[in-house]
N, C-alpha and C positions, 0 to 999 in steps of 0.2 A: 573675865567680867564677873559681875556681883551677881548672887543667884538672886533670885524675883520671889515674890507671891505671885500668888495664883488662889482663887474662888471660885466655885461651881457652882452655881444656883440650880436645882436641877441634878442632885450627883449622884440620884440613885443609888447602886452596891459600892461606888466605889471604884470601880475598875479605872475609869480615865483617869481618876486624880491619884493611885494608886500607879500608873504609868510614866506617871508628868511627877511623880515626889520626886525621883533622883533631881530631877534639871531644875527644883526651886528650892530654897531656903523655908518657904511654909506653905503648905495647900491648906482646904479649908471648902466640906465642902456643906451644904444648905436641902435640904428634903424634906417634905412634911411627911412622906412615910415610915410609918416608926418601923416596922417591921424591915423593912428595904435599907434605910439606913442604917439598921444596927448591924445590916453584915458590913455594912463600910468597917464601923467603928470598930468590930472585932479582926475584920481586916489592919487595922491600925491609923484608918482615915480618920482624922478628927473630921466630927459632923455636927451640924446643929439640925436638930429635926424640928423643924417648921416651917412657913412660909416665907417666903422671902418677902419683906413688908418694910415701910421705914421703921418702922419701932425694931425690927431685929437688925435692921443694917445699923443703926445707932446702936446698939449695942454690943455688934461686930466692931465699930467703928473706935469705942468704948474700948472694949480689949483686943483688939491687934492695931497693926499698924494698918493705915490704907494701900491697898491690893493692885498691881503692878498688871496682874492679867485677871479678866472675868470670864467666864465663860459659861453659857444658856445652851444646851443641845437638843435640841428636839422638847423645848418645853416652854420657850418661849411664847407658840401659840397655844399655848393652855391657857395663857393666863387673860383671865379675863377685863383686866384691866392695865393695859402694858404700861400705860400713863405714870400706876405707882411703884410699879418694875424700877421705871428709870428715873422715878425719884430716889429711890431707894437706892439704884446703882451710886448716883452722884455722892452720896454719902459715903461710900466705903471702895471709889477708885480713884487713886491718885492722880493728879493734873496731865500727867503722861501715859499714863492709861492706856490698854484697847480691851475694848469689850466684842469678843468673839458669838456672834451669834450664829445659830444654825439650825434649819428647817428646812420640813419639804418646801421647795419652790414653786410658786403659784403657775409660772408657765408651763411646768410639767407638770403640773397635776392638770392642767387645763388640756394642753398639748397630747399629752399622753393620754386622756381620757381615764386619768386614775382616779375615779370615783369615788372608792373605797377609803380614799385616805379625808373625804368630810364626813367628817363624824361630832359625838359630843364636845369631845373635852378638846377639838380646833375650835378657837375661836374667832382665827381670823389667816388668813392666806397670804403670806409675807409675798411681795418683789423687793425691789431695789426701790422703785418707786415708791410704795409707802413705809418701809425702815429711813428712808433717806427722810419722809418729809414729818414722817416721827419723832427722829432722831432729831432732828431742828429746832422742835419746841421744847426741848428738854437739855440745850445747848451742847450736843452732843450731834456728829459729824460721820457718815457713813466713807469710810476711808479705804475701803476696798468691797471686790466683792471675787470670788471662786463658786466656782461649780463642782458639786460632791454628786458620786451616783449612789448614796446611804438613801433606802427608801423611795427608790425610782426617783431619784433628781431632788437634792437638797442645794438652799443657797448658803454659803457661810460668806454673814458679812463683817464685816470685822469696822466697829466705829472708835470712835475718842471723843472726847471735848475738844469742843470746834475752837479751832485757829492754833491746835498744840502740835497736829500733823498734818503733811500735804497729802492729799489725799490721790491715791492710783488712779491710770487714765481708764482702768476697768471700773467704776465707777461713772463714767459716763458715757462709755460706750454701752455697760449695761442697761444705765437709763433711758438713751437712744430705743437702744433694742427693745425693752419691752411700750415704750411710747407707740412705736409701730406694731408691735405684738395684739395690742388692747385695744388699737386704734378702729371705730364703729363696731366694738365685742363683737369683733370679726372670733375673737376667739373663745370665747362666752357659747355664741351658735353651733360652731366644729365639735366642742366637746360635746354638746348634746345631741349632737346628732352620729357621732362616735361612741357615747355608751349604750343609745337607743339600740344601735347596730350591733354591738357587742352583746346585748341582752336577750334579743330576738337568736342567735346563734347559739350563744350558753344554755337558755333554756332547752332550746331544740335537741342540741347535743346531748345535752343531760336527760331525758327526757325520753330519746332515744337509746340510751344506754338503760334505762328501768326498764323496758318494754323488750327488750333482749333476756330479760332477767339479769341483768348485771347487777352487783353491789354498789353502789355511791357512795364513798366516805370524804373526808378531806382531810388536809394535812395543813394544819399551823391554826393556831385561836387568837390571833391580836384582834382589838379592838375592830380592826377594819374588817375583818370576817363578819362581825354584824350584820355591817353596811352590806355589804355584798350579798348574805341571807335574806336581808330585808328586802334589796332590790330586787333579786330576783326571784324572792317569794318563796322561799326554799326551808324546808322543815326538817324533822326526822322522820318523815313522810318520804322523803326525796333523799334524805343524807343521813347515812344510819351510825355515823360518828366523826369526831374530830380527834384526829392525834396533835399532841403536844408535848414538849419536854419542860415547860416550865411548870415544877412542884407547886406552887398556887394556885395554878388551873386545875390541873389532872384532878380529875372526882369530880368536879364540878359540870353543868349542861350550860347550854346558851339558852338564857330567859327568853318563853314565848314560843323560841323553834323546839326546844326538848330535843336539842343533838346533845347528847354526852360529849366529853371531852378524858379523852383515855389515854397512856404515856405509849411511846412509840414503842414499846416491847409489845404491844398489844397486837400489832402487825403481825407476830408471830404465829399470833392462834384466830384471828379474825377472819373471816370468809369476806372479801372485796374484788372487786374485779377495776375500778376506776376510783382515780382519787382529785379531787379536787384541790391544788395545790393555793392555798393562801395564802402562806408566804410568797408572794411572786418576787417579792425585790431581792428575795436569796436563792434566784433562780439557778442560777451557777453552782453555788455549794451544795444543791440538794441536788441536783442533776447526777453532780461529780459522784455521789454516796448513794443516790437511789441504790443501785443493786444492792448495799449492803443492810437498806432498810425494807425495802418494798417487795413482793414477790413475781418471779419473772410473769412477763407478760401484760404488767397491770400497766392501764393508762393513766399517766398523769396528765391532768389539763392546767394549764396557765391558764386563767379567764382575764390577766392587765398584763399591760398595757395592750396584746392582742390574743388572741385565744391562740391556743397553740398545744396539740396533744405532743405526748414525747411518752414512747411505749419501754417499761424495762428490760432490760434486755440480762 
């Protein structure tokens, strides 16, 4: 069979479209961060650094051919206006097309009580339900949908232009499902009254742990670490550091709280006794490596989906 395009709107360093070059004849990927995308490009990903907007998809459209797969990963709820997203898609994907979307899912984040993941730059909280009735006005068709566990519960749905493919019967099972899910924000109430509960215990715990003379630090700076400082009030009063591996953090504090943000070697020489783990959705992988980063003894706490210490051993 004939190799494909392939587009990323969203492509960040590079990595996925740098995975997927064997299996296409052209990648191509779109980011408006110029610093992020120039390791694509020295990676050897061609990259356009900008917005993805009609005026760049016409000009994408201009010099290549129209793009066979699209793909949006966790960036699709950035944008503040998905409206001209998917004018802009219509522009630069071929009649037979599928545009792969993928995001945290609204009913785990709802479900789950994952808090941390509303923040600035989501704009809006995808289901099935509004990608599908999205996707309608802009003559494009939700043609499947999968469940990914990337970031506590992502939905990846995968659409076309409508009447080019028949669309999977998970597609309306999923529809079904969350119809009943949302039905009297039965599930709107459970989440808030699930983080109320989760917040009244995190503090205690933590709180509990200063008053022993313990250390409090935490482990991971994504954006959602805000959230979660903000909600539970939590400073360098309370948290005397964050570790991080990602070089554009490290040196830098969290505005307001004044927690510094220091590279995991720092564990080596720093006095802590409990660590706040933020990264929860790499709950696994940092479990599996604590010993070889953390000092025996120290408590790690999951504050999401449920509180949950786990002692080094």
């Amino acid at each position: 069979m004939q190799k494909q395009s392939c587009i990323e709107i969203g492509s960040n360093n590079g990595n996925l479209l740098k995975f997927l070059e064997p299996h296409f004849n052209l990648v191509l990927g779109v980011d408006p961060a110029r610093n992020i995308a120039q390791i694509a490009i020295d990676n050897g990903i061609n990259t356009i650094i900008d917005f993805f907007s009609n005026e760049v998809a016409q000009e994408i459209a201009e010099q290549y051919q129209k793009f066979d797969v699209a793909i949006a990963r966790h960036m699709f709820a950035h944008n503040e206006d998905p409206a001209d997203l998917l004018a802009a898609m219509s522009l630069i994907l071929s009649d037979d097309g599928i545009f792969l979307i993928e995001n945290a899912y609204a009913l785990d984040t709802f479900q789950n009580g994952e808090f941390d993941q509303i923040y600035h730059e989501h704009m809006f909280y995808f289901s099935a339900l509004n990608i599908s009735a999205l996707m309608q006005k802009f003559d494009f068709e939700l043609l499947d949908f999968s469940h990914s566990p990337v970031h506590g519960g992502s939905g990846v749905f995968i659409c076309g232009k409508k009447g080019k493919h028949t669309p999977n019967a998970s597609v309306q099972d999923t529809l079904d499902l969350e119809k009943t899910a949302f039905q009297e924000k039965k599930i709107f109430h459970s989440f808030k009254a699930k983080i109320e509960s989760n917040k009244i215990q995190a503090i205690k715990l933590i709180q509990d742990e200063i008053k022993q003379g313990h250390i409090v630090g935490a482990y991971g700076a994504p954006a959602k670490a805000f959230t979660v400082f903000s909600y539970y009030e939590l400073d360098d009063s309370s948290i005397a550091f964050c570790i991080d591996t990602t070089p554009t953090k490290i040196g830098k504090i969290f505005p307001s709280f004044n927690i510094p943000i220091l590279p995991e070697e720092a564990l080596n020489y720093l006095e802590y006794n409990t660590v706040l783990i933020n990264a929860w959705n790499y709950k696994e992988d940092i479990l599996k490596k604590a010993s070889l980063i953390f000092k025996k003894g120290t408590k790690l706490i999951f504050l999401i989906p449920d509180l949950e210490i786990h002692t080094v051993k």
